[in-house]
SEGU-731760 format. One line per 5 residues: number of its first residue (from 1); for each residue x, y, z of C-alpha. Coordinates in nm, 2 decimals. Each point is the difference from the previous one (the first is absolute). Layout:
<rs>
NUM> X:Y:Z; ...;
</rs>
This chain:
<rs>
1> -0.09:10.05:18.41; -0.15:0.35:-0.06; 0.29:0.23:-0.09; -0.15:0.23:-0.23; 0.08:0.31:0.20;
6> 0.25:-0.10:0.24; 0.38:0.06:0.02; 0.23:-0.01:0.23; 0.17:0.41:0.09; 0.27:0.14:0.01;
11> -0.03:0.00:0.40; 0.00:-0.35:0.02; 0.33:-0.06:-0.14; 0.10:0.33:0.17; -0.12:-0.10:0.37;
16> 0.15:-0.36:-0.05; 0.33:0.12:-0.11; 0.01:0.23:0.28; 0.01:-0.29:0.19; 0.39:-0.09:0.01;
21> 0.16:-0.36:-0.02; 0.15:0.07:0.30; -0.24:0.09:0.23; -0.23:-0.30:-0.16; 0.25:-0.26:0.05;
26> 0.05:0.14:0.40; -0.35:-0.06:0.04; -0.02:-0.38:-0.08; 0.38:-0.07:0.14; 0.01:0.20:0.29;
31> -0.32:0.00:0.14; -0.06:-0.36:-0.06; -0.37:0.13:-0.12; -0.03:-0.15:-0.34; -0.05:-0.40:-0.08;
36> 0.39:-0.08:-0.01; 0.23:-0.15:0.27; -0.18:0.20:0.31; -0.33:-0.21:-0.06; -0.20:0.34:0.06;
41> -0.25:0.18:-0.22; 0.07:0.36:-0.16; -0.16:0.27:0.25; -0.19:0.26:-0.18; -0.23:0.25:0.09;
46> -0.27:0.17:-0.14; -0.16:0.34:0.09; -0.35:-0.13:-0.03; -0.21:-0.25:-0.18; 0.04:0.03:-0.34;
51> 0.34:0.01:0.02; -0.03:-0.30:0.25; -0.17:-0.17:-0.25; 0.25:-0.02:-0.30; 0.26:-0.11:0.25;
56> -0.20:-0.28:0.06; -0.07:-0.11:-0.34; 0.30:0.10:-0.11; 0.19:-0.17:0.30; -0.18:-0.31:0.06;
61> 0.13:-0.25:0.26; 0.36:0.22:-0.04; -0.13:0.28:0.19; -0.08:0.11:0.33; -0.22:0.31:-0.06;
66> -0.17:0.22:0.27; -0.15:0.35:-0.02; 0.02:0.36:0.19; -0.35:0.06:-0.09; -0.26:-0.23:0.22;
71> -0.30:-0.15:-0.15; -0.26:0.30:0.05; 0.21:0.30:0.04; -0.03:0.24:-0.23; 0.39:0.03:-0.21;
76> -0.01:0.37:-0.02; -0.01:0.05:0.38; 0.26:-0.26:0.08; 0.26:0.09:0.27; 0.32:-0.20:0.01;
81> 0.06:-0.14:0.36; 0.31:-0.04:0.16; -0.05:-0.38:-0.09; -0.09:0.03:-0.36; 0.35:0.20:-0.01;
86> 0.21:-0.28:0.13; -0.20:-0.23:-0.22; 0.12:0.20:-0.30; 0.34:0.00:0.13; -0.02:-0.39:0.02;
91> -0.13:-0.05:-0.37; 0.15:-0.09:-0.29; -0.23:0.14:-0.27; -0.24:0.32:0.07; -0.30:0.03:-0.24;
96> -0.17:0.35:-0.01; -0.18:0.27:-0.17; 0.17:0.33:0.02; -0.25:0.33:0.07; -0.29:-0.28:0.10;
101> 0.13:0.01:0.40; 0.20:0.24:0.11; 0.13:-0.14:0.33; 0.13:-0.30:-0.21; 0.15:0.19:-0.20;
106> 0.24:0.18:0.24; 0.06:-0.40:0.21; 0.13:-0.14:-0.35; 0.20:0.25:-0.11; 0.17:0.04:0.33;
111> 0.03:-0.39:0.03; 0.31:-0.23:-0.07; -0.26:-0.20:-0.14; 0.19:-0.23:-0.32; -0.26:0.04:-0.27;
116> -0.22:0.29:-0.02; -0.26:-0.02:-0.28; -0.21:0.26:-0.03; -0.30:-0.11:-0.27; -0.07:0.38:-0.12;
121> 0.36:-0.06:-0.18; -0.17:-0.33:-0.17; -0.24:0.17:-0.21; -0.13:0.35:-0.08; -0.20:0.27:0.23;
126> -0.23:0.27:-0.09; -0.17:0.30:0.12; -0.36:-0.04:0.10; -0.26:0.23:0.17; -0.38:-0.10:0.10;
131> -0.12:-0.05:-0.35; 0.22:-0.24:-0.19; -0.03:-0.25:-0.31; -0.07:0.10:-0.37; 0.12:0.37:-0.08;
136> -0.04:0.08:0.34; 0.38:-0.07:0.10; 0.07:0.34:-0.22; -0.20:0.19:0.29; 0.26:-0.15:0.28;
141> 0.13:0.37:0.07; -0.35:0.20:0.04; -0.09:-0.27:0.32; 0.39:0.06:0.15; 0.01:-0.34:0.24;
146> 0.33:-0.09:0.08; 0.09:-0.32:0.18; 0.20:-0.01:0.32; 0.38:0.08:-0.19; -0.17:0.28:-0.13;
151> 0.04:-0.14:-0.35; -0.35:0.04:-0.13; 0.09:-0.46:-0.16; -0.30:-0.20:0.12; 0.12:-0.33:0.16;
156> -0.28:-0.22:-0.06; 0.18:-0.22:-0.23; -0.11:-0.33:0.06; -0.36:0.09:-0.12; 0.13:0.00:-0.32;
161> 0.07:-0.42:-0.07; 0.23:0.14:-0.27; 0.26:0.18:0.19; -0.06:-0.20:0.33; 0.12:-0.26:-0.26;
166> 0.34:0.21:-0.09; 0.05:0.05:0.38; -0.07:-0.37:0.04; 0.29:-0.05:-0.28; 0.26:0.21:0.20;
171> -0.07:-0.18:0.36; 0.06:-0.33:-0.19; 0.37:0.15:-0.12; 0.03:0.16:0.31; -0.02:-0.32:0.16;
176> 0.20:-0.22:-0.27; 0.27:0.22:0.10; 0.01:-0.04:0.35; -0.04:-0.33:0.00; 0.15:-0.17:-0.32;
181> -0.02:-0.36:0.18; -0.41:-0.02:-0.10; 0.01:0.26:-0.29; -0.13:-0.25:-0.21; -0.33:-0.03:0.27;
186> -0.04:0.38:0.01; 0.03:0.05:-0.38; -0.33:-0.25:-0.02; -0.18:0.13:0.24; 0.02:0.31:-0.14;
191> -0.12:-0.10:-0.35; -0.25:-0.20:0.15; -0.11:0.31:0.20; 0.02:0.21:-0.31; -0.20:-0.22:-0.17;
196> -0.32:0.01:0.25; 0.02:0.39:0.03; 0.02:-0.03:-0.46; -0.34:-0.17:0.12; -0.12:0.25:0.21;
201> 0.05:0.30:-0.25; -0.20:-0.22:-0.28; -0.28:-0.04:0.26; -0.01:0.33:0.07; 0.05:0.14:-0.38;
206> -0.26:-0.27:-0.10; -0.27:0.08:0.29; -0.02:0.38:-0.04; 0.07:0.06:-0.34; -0.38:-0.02:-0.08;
211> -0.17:0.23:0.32; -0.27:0.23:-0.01; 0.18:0.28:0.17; 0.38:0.07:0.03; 0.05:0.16:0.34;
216> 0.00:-0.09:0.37; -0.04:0.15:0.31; 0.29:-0.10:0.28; 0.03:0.17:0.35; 0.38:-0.09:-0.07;
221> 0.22:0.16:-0.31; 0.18:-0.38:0.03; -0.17:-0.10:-0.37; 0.15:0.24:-0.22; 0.23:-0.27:-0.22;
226> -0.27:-0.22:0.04; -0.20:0.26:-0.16; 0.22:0.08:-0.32; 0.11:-0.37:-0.05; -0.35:-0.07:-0.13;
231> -0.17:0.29:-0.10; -0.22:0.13:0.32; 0.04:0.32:0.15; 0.02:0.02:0.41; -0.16:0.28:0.18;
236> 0.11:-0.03:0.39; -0.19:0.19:0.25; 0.41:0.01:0.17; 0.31:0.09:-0.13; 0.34:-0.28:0.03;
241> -0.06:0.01:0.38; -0.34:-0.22:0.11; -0.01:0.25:0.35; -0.04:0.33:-0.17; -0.36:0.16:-0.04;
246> -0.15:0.09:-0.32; -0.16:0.36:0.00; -0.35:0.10:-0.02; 0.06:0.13:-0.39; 0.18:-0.37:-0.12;
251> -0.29:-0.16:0.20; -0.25:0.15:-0.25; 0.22:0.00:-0.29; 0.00:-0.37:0.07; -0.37:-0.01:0.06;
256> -0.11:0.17:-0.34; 0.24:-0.21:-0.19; -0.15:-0.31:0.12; -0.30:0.06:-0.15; 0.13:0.14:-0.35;
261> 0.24:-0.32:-0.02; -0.28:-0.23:0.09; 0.20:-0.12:0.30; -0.18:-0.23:0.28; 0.24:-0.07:0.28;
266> 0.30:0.12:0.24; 0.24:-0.16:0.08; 0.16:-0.01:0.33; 0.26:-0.25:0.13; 0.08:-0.24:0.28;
271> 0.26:0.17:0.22; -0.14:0.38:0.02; -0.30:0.13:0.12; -0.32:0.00:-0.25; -0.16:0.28:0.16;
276> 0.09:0.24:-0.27; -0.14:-0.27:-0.24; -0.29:-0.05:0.14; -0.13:0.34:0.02; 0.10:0.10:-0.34;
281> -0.20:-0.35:-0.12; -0.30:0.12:0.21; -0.07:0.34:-0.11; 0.10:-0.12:-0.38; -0.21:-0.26:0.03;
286> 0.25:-0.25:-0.08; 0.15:-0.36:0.08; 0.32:-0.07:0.20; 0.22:-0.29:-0.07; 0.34:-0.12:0.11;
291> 0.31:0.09:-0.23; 0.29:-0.15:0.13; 0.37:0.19:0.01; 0.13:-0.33:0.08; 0.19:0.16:0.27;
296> -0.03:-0.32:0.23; -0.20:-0.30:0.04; -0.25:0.03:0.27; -0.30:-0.20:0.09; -0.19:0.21:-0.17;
301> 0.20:-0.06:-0.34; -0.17:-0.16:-0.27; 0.24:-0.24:-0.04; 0.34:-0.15:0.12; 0.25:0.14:-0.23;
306> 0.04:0.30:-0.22; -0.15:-0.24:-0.30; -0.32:-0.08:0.19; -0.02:0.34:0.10; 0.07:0.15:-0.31;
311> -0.23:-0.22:-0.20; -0.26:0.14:0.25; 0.05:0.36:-0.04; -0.06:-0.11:-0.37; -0.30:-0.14:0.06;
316> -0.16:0.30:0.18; 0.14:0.25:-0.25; -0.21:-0.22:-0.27; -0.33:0.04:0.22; 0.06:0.35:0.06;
321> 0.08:0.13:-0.35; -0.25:-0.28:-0.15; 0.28:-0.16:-0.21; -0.09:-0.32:-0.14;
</rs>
């Protein structure tokens, strides 16, 4: 297992802690939801896919996981319904990503939901603007993008196998605690999990350690841990939000630095519109590729999971930035 630079944070023991005996214990005797006496299957629900994701490898045959963001929809725009709301009322265990979906944000914390785990506790944020990775983090104030709290933290975590692995580690005690009958399952799940993200980050760490140039262009600022976990620098045409429009001035910026950084492709992804993409490609005369967000799996992903999918986004990284 690849541990070199992983640890698990302070906000893991702090989010888990948070969650009390009491309430833990209610969840698997009074709602019948855990593996126990009741027969059932511990309800949780995730904001959107990545989130989805964990529970499911964490969870295994123990869980019964379903989503509030559909297959396709873009998470940043999602609007709880009416539904979704009495879903969350109904769960046992709410997964979500504070400052990522604002909408959710409010349902959860005005819920009676049981467990609420909320993955920016699991690891640590930072502060990113349109050019990230390298010493380009130091710049975060001069670009002043804030997310939807207002915060300024960039939520794209789980681009970063590292701390999508700590968040991973706090969703398996998270789930340990509300359902001690199979903590024993969760606990290997969760190390098995561990273990293939370890992969990942080796994959990634051993595929563009050796590439011709360091930085990317993304429509998206999604990439920005991505960027800094192995040495490339980002430079998105968009701030944190994937609707907003770039200006006439970053446009140029972006198409001059492309040719004094030797870069040779945009990159746009699957659930926004690549008009913005496309044009800057055109008149730059450069490529355009997918780079995946990982946002949801679509038809259109390359590949069934977030490992498949990941693994993909490493592949067209290596082509673009002529890693070997």
């Amino acid at each position: 297992m690849n541990v070199r630079r992983r640890h698990i944070s302070a906000g893991v023991i702090a989010a888990t802690t948070a969650l009390t005996l009491g309430s833990l214990s209610a969840c698997s005797s009074d709602s019948g939801a855990a593996d126990g006496e009741g027969g059932g299957k511990l309800d949780v629900v995730a904001s959107f896919y990545p989130l989805q994701f964990l529970a499911e490898e964490i969870g295994g045959s123990h869980v019964s996981v379903s989503t509030l963001t559909e297959p396709g929809q873009e998470p940043h725009d999602l609007e709880i319904s009416a539904k979704q709301t009495a879903q969350l009322q109904e769960s046992d265990v709410a997964l979500y990503l504070k400052g990522l979906q604002p909408s959710v944000d409010e349902a959860i914390g005005q819920s009676e939901v049981r467990a609420k785990v909320d993955a920016a506790t699991l690891t640590s944020l930072e502060k990113h603007g349109n050019e990230v990775g390298g010493h380009a983090a130091e710049h975060d104030d001069e670009h002043g993008h804030e997310d939807e709290e207002g915060s300024g933290l960039d939520p794209h975590i789980w681009l970063d196998p590292v701390r999508y692995a700590e968040v991973a580690e706090g969703v398996g005690k998270a789930f340990e605690k509300a359902d001690p009958d199979n903590a024993a399952t969760y606990k290997k799940n969760t190390a098995a999990l561990v273990e293939k993200l370890d992969g990942l980050d080796t994959r990634f760490e051993d595929g563009l350690k050796n590439a011709k140039t360091k930085v990317f262009i993304t429509t998206h600022a999604a990439f920005g841990y991505l960027a800094e976990r192995y040495g490339l620098t980002e430079e998105a045409i968009n701030g944190l939000d994937p609707e907003s429009e770039p200006s006439a001035n970053r446009v140029k910026d972006l198409e001059k630095m492309a040719k004094a950084d030797g870069v040779s492709t945009v990159f746009y992804e699957t659930l926004v519109s690549d008009k913005t993409a496309k044009t800057i490609a055109a008149d730059a005369d450069l490529k355009t590729d997918v780079l995946d967000p990982i946002e949801g799996i679509t038809k259109k992903s390359r590949g069934d999971d977030y490992i498949q999918v990941m693994d993909a986004n490493l592949k067209a990284l290596q082509t673009a930035l002529g890693a070997k």
